[in-house]
FILO-754546 format. One record per residue (C-alpha): residue in three letters; x negated, y negated, z negated. Coordinates in steps of 0.1 Angstrom, whole numbers, padded with zeros to 4 digits, always signed. Each point is the difference from the previous one (the first is absolute). Last residue first. Layout:
BEGIN
ALAXYZ ...
END
This chain:
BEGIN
UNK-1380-0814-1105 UNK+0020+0005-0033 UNK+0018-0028+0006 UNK+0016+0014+0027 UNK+0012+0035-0017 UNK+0012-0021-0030 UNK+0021-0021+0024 UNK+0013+0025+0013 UNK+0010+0017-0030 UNK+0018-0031-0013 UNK+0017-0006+0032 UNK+0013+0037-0003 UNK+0008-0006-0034 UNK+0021-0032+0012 UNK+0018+0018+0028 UNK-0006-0016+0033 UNK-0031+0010+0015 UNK-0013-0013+0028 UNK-0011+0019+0037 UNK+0043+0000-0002 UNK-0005-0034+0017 UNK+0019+0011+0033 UNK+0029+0014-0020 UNK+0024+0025+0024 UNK+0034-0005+0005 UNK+0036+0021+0008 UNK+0006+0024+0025 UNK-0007-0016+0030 UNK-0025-0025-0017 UNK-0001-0031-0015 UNK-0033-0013-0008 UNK-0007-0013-0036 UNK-0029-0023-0012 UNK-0003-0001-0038 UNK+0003-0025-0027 UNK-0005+0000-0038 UNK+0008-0028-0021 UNK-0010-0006-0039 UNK+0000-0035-0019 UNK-0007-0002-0035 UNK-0003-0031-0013 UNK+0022-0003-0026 UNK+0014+0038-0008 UNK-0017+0000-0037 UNK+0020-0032-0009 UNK+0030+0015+0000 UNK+0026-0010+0032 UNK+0020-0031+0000 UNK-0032-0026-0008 UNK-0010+0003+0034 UNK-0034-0021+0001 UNK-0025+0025+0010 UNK+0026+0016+0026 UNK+0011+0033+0003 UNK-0003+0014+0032 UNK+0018+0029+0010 UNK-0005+0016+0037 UNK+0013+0019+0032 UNK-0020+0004+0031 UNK+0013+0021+0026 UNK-0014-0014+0033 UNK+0014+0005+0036 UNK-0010+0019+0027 UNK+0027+0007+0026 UNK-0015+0027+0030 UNK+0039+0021-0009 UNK+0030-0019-0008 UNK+0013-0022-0030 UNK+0030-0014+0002 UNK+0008-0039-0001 UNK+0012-0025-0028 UNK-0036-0009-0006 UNK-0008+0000+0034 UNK+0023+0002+0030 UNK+0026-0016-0019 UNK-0020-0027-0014 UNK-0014-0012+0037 UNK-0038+0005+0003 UNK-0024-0023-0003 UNK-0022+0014-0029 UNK-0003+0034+0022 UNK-0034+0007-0019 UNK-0008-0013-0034 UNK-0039+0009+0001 UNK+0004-0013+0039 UNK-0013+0024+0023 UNK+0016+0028-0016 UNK+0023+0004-0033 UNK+0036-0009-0008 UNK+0007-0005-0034 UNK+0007+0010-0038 UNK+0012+0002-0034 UNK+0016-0035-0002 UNK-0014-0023-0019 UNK+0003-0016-0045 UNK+0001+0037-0017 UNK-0001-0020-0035 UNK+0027-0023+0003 UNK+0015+0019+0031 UNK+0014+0028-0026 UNK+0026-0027-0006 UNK+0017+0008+0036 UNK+0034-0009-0008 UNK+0013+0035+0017 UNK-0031+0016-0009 UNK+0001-0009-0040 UNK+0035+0007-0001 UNK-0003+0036+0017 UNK-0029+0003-0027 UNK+0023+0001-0031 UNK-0017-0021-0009 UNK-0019-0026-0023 UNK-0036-0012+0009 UNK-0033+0008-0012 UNK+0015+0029-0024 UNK-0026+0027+0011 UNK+0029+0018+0016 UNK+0011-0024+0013 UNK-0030-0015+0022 UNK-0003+0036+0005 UNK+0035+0006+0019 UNK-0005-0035+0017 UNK-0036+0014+0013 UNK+0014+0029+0015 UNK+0031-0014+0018 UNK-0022-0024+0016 UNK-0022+0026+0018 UNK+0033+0018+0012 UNK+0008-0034+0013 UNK-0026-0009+0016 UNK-0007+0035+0014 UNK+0038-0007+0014 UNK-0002-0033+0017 UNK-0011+0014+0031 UNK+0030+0023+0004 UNK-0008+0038+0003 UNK+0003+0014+0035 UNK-0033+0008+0003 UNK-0020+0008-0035 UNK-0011-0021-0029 UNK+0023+0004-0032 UNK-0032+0021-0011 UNK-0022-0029-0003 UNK+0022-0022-0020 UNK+0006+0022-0027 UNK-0039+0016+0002 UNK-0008-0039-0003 UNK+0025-0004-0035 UNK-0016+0028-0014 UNK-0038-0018+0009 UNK+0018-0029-0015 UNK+0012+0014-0032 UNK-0034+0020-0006 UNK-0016-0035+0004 UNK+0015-0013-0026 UNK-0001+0026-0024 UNK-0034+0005+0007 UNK-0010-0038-0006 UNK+0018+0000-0031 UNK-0021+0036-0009 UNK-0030-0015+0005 UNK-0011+0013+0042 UNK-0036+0012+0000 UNK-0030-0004+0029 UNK-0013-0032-0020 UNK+0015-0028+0026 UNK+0037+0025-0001 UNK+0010-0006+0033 UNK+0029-0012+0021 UNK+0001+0011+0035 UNK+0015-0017+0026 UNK-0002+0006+0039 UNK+0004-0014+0035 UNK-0015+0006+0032 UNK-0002-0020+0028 UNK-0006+0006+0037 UNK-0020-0029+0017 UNK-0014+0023+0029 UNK-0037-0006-0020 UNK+0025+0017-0029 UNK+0012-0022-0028 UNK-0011+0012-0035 UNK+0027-0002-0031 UNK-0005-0014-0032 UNK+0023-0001-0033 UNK-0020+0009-0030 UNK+0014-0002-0033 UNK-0021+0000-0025 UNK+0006+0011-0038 UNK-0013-0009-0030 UNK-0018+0012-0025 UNK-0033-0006+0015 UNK-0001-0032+0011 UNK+0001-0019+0037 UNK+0000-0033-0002 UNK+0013-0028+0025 UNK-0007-0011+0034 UNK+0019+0018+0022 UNK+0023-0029+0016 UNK+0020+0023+0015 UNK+0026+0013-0023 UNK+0031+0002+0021 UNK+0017+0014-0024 UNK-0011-0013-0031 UNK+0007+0023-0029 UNK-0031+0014+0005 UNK-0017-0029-0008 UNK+0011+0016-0035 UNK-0031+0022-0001 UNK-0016-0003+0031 UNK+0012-0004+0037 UNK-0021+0005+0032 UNK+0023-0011+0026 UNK-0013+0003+0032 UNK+0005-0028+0023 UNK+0019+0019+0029 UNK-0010+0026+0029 UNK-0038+0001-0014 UNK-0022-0006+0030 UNK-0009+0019+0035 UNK-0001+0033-0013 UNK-0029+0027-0012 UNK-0027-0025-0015 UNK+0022-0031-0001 UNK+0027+0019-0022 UNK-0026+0016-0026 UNK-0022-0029-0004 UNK+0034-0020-0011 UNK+0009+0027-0023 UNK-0035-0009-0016 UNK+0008-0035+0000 UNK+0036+0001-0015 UNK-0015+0016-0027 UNK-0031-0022-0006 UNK+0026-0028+0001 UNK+0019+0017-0027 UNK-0026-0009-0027 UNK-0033+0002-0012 UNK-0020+0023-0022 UNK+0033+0019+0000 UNK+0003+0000+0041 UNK-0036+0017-0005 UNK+0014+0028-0024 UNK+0030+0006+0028 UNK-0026+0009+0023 UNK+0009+0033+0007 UNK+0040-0002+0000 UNK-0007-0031+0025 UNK-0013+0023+0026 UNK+0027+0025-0003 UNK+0020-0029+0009 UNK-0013-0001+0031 UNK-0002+0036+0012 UNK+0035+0001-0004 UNK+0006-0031+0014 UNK-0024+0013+0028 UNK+0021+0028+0004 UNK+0036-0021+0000 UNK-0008-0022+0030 UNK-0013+0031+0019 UNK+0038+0014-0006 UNK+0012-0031+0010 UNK-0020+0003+0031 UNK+0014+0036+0005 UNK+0033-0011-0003 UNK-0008-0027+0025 UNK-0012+0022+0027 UNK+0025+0024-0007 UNK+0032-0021+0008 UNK+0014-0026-0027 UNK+0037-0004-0003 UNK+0006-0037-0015 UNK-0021-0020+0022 UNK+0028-0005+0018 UNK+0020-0019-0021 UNK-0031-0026-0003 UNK+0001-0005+0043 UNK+0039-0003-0001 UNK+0000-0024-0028 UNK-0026-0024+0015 UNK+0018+0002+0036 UNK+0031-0010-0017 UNK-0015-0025-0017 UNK-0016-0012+0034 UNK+0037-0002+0011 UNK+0015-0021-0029 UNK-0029-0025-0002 UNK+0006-0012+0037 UNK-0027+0002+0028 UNK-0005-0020+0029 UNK-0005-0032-0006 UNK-0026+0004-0026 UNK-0019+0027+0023 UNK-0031-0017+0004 UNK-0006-0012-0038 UNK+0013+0039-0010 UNK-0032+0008+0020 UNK-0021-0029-0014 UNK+0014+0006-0037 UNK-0016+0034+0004 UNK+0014+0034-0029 UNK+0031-0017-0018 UNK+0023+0014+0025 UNK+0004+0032+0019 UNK+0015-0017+0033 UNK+0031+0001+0024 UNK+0004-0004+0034 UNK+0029-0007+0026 UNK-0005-0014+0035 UNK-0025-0024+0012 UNK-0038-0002-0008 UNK-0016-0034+0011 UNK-0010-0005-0039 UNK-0009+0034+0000 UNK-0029-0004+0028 UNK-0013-0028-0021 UNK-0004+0018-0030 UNK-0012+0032+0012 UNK-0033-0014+0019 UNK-0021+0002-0030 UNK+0011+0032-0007 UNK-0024+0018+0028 UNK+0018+0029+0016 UNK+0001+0039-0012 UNK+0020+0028+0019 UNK+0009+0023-0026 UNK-0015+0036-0009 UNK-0018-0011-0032 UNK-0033+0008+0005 UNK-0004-0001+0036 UNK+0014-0033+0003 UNK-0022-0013-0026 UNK-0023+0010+0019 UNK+0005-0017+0033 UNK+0011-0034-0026 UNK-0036+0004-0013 UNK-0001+0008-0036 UNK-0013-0020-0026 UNK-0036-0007-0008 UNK-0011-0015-0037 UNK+0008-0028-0021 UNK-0022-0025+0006 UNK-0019+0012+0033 UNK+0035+0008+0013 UNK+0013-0036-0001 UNK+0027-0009-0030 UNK-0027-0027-0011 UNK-0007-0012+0032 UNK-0032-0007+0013 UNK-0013+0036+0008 UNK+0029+0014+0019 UNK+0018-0028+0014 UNK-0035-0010+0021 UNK+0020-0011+0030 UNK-0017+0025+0021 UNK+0005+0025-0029 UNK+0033+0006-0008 UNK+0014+0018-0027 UNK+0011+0033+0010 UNK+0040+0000+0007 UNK+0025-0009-0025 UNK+0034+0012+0001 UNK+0036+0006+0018 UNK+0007+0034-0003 UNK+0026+0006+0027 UNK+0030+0026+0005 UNK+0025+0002+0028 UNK+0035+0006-0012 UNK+0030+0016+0009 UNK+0014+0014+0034 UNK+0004-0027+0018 UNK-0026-0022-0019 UNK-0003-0020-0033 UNK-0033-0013-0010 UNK-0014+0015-0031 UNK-0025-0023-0016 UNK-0025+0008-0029 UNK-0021-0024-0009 UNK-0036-0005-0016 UNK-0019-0026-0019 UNK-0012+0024-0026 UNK-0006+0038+0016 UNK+0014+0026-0025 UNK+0014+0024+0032 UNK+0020+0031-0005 UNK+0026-0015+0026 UNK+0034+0000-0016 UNK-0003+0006-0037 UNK-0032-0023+0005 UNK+0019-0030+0012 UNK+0031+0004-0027 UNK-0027+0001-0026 UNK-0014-0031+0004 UNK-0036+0002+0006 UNK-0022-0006-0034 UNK-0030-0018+0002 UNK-0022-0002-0026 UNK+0005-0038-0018 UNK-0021-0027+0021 UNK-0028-0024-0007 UNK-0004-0036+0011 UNK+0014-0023-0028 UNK+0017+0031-0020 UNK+0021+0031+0007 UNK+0010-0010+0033 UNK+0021+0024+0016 UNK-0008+0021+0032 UNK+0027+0001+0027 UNK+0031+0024+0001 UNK+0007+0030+0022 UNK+0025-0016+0021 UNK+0030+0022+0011 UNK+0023-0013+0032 UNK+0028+0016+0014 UNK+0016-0010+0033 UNK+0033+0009+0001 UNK+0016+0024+0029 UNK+0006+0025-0023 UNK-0001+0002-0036 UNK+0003+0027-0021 UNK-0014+0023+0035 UNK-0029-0020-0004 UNK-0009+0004-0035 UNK+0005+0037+0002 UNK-0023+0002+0026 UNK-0025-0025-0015 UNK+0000+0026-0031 UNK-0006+0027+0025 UNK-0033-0016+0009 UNK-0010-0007-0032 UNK+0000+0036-0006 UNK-0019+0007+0033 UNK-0026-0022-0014 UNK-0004+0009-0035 UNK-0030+0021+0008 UNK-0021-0027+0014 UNK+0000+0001+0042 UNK-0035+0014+0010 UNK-0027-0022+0014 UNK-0019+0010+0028 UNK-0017-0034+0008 UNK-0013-0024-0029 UNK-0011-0032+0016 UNK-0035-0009-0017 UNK-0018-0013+0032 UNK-0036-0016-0014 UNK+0000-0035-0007 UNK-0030-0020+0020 UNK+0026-0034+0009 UNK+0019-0025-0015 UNK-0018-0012-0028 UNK-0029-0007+0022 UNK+0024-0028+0011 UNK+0005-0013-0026 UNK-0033+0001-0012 UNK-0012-0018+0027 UNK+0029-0026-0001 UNK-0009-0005-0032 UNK+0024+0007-0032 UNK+0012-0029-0023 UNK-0006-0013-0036 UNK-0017+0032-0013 UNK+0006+0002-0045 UNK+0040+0003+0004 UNK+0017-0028-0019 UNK+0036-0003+0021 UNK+0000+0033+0012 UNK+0014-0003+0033 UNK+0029+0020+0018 UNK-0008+0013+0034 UNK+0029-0009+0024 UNK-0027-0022+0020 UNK+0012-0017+0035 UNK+0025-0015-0010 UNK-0013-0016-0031 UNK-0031-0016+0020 UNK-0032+0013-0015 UNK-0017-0008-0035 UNK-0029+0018+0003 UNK+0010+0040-0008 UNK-0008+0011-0042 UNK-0013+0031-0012 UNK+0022+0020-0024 UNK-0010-0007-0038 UNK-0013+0033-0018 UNK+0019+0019-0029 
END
């Protein structure tokens, strides 16, 4: 990674350019300067198209405006983080901003100023970098660093919304008057600006509306999800085949591989992937990948690819390393996958979201019985919820931008709400049996099995995204066998 070049110390006011304390040239020339400034060819992009989401973003501002009329509504996209000294974590626009422009631009802001008859919106963002005052090869966030970014004409173009440059926004909200409310947590300088303004109540409100509704998704983002659930397909059909090199060394070299998978065909895996041998398994947010992978055991796999439109999938499957279940491990895993079908067919409009939960539940109490784990009559089990020991979550979540979608929405509109049609939610019962749970034979410990899939409700009932995977342990055994084979 190379050092920036350095400007002669100039006045403070006069040079927003941050300095590299140790870089290798102590100052720039005024001839170089000021050849700097000039001989660049015009790169403006003319005859853009608006993205595809556009018109859907457009509606969602609709909506958004009608909630809340005569408010001015501000979304920030978020700022870079540092990961370390001088280098930054991938940026990641906040979800609220992308729902409702389609743009992933860091630094941006969304602002809908109220008018007669709604709203008028404004992307408020960074223009080129500048080159009279040589911004864009002396600073470190400058376009010769890390690449052009769209002009505020084209970004215009590309999005649909009249763009401005966001370094005036702060000021011009502090003279704002009348009500506003923002998305918080995103730009400490916009919340900074508003701070007298603003109450926690109402920007919670705002919050909550904009996560409730992303609850219904239209056909551009089913048909991202269903992009998102390809390339996991594809993906972990990539770690099937080089399970023998994840032997030679551990679950980083799955993880990796998946990894390949998501940046080649998305923009990034949607969440740290949990690549979970023998009894990591048990962990359920496994991410730490690091351990070994040995044949005899079993790997679960939970990974999902996020779309370059930041669409998420997510899906579980829990393999046999050598391509064949033991009987304990088929046992187990038969229970779950019988459990899933449960779950899976209590989804359908009109049904309450807690059902597939509970229909999965049911199903694993009965075999936690039955195999004398824990001591029924099942009704007792459910209604003190001892099953819980070894189930440990709940058997699914909203899915879309955000791997748990909707996370802001009020209880009753969510987990004690209906489901209806464009909801996509995850069914993703489990039993994990830790290595150190001296309640259940010693043959269990360690075993952890979960399987997950992506369901869309439909008019008539749902359909599984992530169906590209098979379920049924001889069906994952024959799979695998076909795969390894090639």
């Amino acid at each position: 990674m190379t050092d920036e070049l350095t400007p002669e110390t100039p006045d403070a006011d006069e040079q927003p350019i941050k300095q590299r304390k140790n870089g290798l040239y102590p100052g720039v020339s005024d001839e170089l300067a000021e050849n700097m400034k000039g001989g660049w060819a015009d790169t403006e992009l003319r005859a853009l198209q608006p993205i595809e989401q556009a018109p859907n973003a457009a509606r969602r501002r609709a909506a958004l405006s009608a909630r809340f009329p005569g408010e001015r509504l501000v979304i920030p996209a978020g700022h870079l983080k540092t990961r370390s000294n001088d280098t930054e974590y991938s940026f990641r626009a906040s979800t609220e901003y992308v729902y409702l422009t389609g743009d992933q631009t860091d630094d941006s802001v969304l602002v809908l100023e109220p008018t007669e008859d709604g709203h008028e919106a404004t992307i408020h963002r960074l223009p080129r970098s500048d080159r009279e005052n040589g911004e864009f090869w002396l600073s470190g966030m400058g376009e010769l660093w890390v690449g052009r970014r769209h002009s505020l004409a084209e970004s215009e173009a590309l999005l649909g919304v009249a763009c401005k440059d966001v370094r005036e926004l702060a000021e011009a909200l502090k003279e704002a008057t009348g009500p506003v409310r923002v998305v918080r947590g995103h730009d400490a300088g916009i919340e900074a600006a508003l701070t007298d303004k603003v109450t926690a109540e109402r920007d919670e409100e705002l919050r909550v509306y904009l996560s409730e509704a992303r609850a219904i998704k239209d056909e551009f983002e089913i048909g991202e999800l269903q992009k998102a659930v390809d390339s996991t397909v594809r993906g972990f059909e990539d770690v099937v085949k080089v399970l023998d090199k994840a032997e030679a060394t551990s679950e980083r070299y799955i993880e990796g591989t998946f990894f390949l998978r998501a940046r080649v065909e998305g923009n990034d895996v949607g969440y740290g992937s949990i690549c979970a041998a023998g009894p990591h398994a048990c962990t359920l947010h496994w991410v730490r990948n690091d351990g070994p992978v040995r044949s005899g055991d079993l790997l679960l796999l939970d990974a999902g690819v996020e779309t370059t439109t930041l669409y998420t999938a997510d899906v579980t499957r829990t393999l046999p390393v050598n391509g064949t279940y033991t009987d304990l491990q088929r046992k187990i895993y038969d229970a779950v996958y019988e459990a899933q079908e449960a779950g899976i067919a209590a989804v359908k409009p009109g049904a309450k979201y807690r059902d597939f939960h509970d229909a999965a539940q049911r199903v694993l109490a009965e075999k936690l019985v039955e195999w004398g784990l824990v001591e029924g009559p099942v009704e007792r089990v459910l209604e003190l919820g001892l099953q819980r020991r070894w189930t440990l979550h709940g058997t699914g979540h909203m899915l879309g931008l955000d791997v748990h979608d909707c996370a802001a929405a009020r209880t009753e509109a969510y987990v004690d709400g209906t489901l209806e049609p464009g909801m996509v939610l995850t069914v993703e019962p489990g039993l994990y049996f830790q290595a150190d749970d001296l309640t259940v034979p010693e043959e269990y410990r360690g075993i952890g099995v979960r399987i997950e899939d992506d369901i869309l409700v439909t008019e008539d009932g749902n359909r599984n995204l992530s169906d590209g995977l098979p379920r049924r342990s001889d069906e994952v055994e024959a799979w695998m066998a076909g795969l390894l084979k090639k």
